[in-house]
N, C-alpha and C positions, 0 to 999 in steps of 0.2 A: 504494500500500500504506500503510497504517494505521502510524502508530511506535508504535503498541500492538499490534503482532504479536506472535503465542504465540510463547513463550519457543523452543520447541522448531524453531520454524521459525526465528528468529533465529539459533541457532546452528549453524543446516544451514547459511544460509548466510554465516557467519560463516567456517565453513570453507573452502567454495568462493571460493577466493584472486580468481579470475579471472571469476568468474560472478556475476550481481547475481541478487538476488532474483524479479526480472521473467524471469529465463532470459536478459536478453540479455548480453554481455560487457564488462565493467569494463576500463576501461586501467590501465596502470602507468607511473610516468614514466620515461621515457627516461635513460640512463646520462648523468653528469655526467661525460664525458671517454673516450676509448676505449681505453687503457690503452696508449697508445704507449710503447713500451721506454723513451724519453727526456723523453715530456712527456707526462706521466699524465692529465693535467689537459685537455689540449689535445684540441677536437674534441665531439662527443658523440654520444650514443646515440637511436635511435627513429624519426630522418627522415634525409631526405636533398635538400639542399636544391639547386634546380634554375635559382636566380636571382635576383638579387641588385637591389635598385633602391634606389641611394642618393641623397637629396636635401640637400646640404649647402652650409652657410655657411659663411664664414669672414671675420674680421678681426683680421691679422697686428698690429694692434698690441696688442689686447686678447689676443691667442692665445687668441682663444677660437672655439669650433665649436660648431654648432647642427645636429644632422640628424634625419633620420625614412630610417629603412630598413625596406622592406617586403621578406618574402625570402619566396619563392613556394617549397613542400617537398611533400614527402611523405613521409605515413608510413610505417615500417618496421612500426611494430607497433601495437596498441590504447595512446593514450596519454593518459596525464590530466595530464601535464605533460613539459615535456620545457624542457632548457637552451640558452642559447646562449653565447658567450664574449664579453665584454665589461669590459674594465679601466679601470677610473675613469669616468668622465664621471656624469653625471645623469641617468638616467632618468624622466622624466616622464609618461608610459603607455606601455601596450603592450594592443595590439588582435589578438584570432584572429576572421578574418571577420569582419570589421567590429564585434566585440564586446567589452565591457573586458574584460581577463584580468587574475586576480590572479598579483603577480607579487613575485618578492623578489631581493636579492644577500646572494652569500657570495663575497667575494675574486672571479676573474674569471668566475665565475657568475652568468648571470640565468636565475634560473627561472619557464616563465611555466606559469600553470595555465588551461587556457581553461575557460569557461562548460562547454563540455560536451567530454566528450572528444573525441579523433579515433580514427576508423573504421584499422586497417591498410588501407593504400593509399590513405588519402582524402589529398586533393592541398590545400591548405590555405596562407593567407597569413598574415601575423605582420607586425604595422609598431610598430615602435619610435621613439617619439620622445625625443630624447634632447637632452642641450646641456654646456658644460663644456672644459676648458682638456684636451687631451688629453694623455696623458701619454708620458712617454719611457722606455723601456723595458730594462733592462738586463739581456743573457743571461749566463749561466753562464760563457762566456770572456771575459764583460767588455765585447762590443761594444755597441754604441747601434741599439734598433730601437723601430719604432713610429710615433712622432708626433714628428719632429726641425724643432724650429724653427730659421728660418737668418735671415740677412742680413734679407731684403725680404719673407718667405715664411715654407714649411714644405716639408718633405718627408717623403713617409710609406713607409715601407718595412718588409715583413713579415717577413721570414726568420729565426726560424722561426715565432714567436707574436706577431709586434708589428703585425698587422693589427685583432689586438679594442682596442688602441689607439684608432680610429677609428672602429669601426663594430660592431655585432651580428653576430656569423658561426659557423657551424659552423666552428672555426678549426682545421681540421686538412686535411691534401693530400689525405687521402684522401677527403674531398666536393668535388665539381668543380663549380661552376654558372656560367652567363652574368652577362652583367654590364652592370647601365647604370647611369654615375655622373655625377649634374650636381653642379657645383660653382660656384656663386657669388662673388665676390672684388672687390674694389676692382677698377675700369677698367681704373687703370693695370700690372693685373697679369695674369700668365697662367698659367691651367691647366691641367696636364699629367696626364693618365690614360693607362690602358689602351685598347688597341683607334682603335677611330674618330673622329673627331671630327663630330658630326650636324650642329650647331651652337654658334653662340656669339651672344649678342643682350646688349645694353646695356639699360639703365633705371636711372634717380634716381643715376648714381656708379658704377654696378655692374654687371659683368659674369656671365654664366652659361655654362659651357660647357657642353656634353650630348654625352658621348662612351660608346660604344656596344662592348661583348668579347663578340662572338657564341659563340664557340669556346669550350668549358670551362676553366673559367680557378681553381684552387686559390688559396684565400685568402689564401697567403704572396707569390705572386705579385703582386694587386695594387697598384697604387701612385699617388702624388697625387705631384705639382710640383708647389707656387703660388709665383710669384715675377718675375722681371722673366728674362725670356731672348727670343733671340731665333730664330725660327720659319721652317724650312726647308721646303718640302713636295717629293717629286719622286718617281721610280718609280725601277724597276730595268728592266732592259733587256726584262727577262719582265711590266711592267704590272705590279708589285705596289708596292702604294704605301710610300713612304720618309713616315715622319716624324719629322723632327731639333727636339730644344728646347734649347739650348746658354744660359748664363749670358753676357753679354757680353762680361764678362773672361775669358771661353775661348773665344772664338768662333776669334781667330786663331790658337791651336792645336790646336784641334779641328777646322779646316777640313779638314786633308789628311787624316788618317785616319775623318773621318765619309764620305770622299769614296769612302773602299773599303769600303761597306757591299754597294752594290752585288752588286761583284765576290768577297766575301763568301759572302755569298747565293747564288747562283751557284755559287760551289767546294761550299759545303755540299751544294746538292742535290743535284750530283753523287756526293758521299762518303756521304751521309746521306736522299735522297731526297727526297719533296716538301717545299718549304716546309709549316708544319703549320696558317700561320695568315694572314687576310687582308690584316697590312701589318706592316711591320716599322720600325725609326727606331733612337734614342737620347734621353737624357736625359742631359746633361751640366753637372751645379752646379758649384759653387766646390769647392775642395779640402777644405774643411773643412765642410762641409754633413756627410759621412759619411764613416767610416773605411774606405770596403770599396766594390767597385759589386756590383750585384745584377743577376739576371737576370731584372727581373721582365718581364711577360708583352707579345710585342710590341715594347717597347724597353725595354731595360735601362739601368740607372744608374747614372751615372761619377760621382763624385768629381774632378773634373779632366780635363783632356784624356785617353783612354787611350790604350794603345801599341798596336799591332796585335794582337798576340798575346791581348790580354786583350780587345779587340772580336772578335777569334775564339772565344775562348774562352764569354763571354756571347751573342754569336749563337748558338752550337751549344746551351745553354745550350735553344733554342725548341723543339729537338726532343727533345733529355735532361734532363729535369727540368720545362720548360712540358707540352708536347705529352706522353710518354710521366713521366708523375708518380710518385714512390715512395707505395709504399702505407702504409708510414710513416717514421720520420727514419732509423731502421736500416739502412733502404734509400739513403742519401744518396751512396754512391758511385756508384750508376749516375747520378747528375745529373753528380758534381764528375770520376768515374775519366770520363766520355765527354768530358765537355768540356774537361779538361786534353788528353787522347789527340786533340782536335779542334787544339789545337795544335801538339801535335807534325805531325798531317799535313799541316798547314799550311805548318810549317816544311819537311819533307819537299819538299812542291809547289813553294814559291815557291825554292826553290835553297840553302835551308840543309841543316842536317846532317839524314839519315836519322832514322826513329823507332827504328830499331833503335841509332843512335849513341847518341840522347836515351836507350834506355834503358841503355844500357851504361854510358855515365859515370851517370847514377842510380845504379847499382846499386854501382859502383866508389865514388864518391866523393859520394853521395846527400846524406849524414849534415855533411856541408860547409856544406851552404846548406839543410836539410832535419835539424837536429837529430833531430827526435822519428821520422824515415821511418820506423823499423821498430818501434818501441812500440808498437804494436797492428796488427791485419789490418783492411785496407780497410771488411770487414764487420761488425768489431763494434768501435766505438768505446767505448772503458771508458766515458763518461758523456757528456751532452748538454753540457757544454765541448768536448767534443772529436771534435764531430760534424763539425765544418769544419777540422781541422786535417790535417798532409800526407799521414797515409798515409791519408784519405780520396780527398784528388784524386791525390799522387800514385803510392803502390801500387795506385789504381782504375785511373787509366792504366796501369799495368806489366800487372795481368791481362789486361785488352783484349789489349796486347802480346803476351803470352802465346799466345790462344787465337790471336792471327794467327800467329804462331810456327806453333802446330800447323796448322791447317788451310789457310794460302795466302792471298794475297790474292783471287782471286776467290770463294774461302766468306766470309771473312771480309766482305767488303763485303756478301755476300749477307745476312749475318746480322745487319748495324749496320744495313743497309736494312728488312729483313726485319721484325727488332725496331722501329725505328722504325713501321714501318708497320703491324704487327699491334697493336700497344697504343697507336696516335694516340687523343690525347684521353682519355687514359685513366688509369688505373693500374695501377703495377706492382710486383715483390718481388724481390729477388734471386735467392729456388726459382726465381719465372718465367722469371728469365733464364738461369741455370742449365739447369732444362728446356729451355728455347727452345736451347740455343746445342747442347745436349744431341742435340735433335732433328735439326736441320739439319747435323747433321757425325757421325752416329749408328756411322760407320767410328773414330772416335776415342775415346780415353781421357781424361777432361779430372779425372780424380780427382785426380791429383797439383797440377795448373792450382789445383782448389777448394782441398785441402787445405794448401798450400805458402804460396799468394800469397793466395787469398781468406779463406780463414778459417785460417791459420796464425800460431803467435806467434815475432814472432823476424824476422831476416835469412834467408830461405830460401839453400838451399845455390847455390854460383854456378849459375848455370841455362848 
């Protein structure tokens, strides 16, 4: 068409928001964050991406990082741009289908605009090369997430936003995709991801690992070691493979309880069902690497040797919060109320006190070791500081308590398996679980259960 088109035809389609002049349909760009209750920003609008291929460098003494991510999506809708999440570093291009796309940053925004739109539903790759000193990340209660340099290394840890730290990502739980991340590093160093490891091959100083997260894997999960540790490999009784990376200076306290991972493993599937993923380990740094371990995906991250309790608690961590995902951070007690309550039946099992004791001194003298327990309900935490604090894990444990209260141990397991197993790989809401527990015990009243302990403000009356 002519840009000397009659005026009159101009403004036909002037008006036509969505429809171009040829009749065929114009895209819009995809929403800059999906308006998560807690992190507005975080995530975005228009695809959904399906896989992630990370290529990156690293030298710990320069702290500096070099990568190119290509992330394989699809669209949700006609798109003429669309963002991803990305905090600090340097972007240097960025390619749709092998074509330069214009592209800009605002804060942890990069918007790319390709050559030509995308169709809804056309499946479509995006590679970002990028380079720069990655940055460290400070959330609202004050912890350290993101891109944390250590000792000999780094270590990179999401929860909740500190994955665009390191790489380009639709960075919110609710996009799940596969994963493969090679990392390159001095010889003498080793690095630790998610999932598998394919290989590792040397050249000129330099080492490359190539490890491989078949299973949907949400972006907070992800995680890097680079650093000096030492490297376990072995199975569990049922062939699934173990992989341990311990720091030196923890290796002798970290022997006997990496050694119940096993047997871990094991009790969960029992309580919880199939393991959800094809191997399972630890990551165990120095104590001052990070304030907190994390359950990221496969093997989770210690700070120091852990105690049992909390390698149960981050194991169970593979089916509540890996494997069955919240749909956004509002949802964050079904990760932390299961895997505190994964404790407690632990305790139960191995010959300590009952979960019904654990919950009774809670409840009696909670507020002891648990200041804030009743300051908000498990479900709606006042603000994204207070998304990880007690009465997330532990008033989320009390409900669980609760609904086995009402229904028995044989529903109740039915329903922790049930649940596990109907949203593997997935994600989930509180309504869902609601509905779900709703469904399967449909003889029961569980109104007061919601009202009192899930979504109630205050000390509920003694139960």
């Amino acid at each position: 068409m002519s840009r000397f088109a009659p005026v009159a035809l101009t403004v036909a389609c002037a008006l036509l928001v969505l429809t171009a002049c040829s009749g065929g349909v114009q895209g819009t760009p995809g929403g800059a964050g999906v308006r998560d209750p807690y992190f507005p920003k975080a995530g975005n609008g228009g695809y959904d991406v399906t896989h992630y291929d990370l290529d990156l460098g690293y030298d710990p003494d320069e702290e500096h990082l070099t990568g190119t991510a290509t992330l394989t999506a699809r669209a949700t809708q006609e798109l003429s741009a669309f963002d991803l999440d990305l905090k600090g570093l340097d972007v240097e291009s960025v390619t749709v289908e092998g074509e330069r796309a214009r592209w800009n940053r605002s804060g942890q925004e990069l918007t790319v605009r390709p050559r030509d739109d995308l169709d809804d539903g056309e499946t479509f790759r995006v590679t970002v090369r990028y380079s720069g000193s990655p940055v460290t990340i400070t959330d609202a209660d004050g912890s350290e997430e993101g891109w944390l340099p250590t000792e000999d290394g780094a270590l990179a840890l999401g929860e909740p936003v500190g994955s665009m730290a390191w790489f380009p990502a639709d960075n919110h739980p609710s996009d799940k995709a596969s994963y493969d991340i090679d990392v390159t590093v001095p010889e003498e160093l080793e690095a630790v991801s998610n999932g598998e490891l394919l290989d590792r091959s040397t050249r000129d100083g330099r080492t490359t690992f190539r490890w491989h997260t078949a299973e949907p894997m949400a972006s907070y999960l992800a995680t890097l070691a680079i650093g000096d540790y030492d490297i376990k490999r072995s199975t569990t009784g049922s062939g699934l493979p173990v992989y341990v990376a311990v720091t030196p200076d923890q290796a002798a306290a970290g022997r006997k309880v990496l050694a119940e991972i096993p047997g871990i493993i094991d009790w969960a599937e029992t309580n919880f069902g199939p393991y959800p993923f094809s191997s399972t380990g630890a990551i165990i740094d120095r104590p001052d690497a990070a304030g907190y371990a994390l359950e990221t995906q496969n093997r989770p991250v210690f700070p120091g040797a852990p105690g049992t309790a909390l390698l149960v608690h981050e194991l169970a961590h593979q089916w509540f919060g890996n494997s069955v995902t919240p749909k956004s951070w509002r949802d964050m007690w079904l990760n932390e109320g299961f895997a505190t309550y994964a404790e407690w039946l632990w305790r139960e099992d191995d010959g300590g006190g009952s979960a019904q004791e654990t919950f009774d001194a809670l409840y009696d003298h909670g507020e002891e070791h648990h200041k804030d327990l009743w300051s908000f309900p498990p479900a709606k935490p006042t603000s994204a500081a207070h998304i990880s604090d007690d009465p997330v894990y532990q008033r989320g444990a009390m409900v669980l308590h609760k609904i086995r209260q009402a229904v028995g141990d044989d529903i109740f397991y039915d329903i922790v398996q049930g649940w596990a197993a109907e949203h593997r790989h997935g994600n989930a809401s509180t309504a869902d679980f609601t509905g779900y527990v709703e469904e399967r015990a449909p003889d029961e009243d569980f109104d007061g259960i919601w009202a009192d302990w899930l979504y109630g403000e205050g000390k509920p009356d003694r139960p």
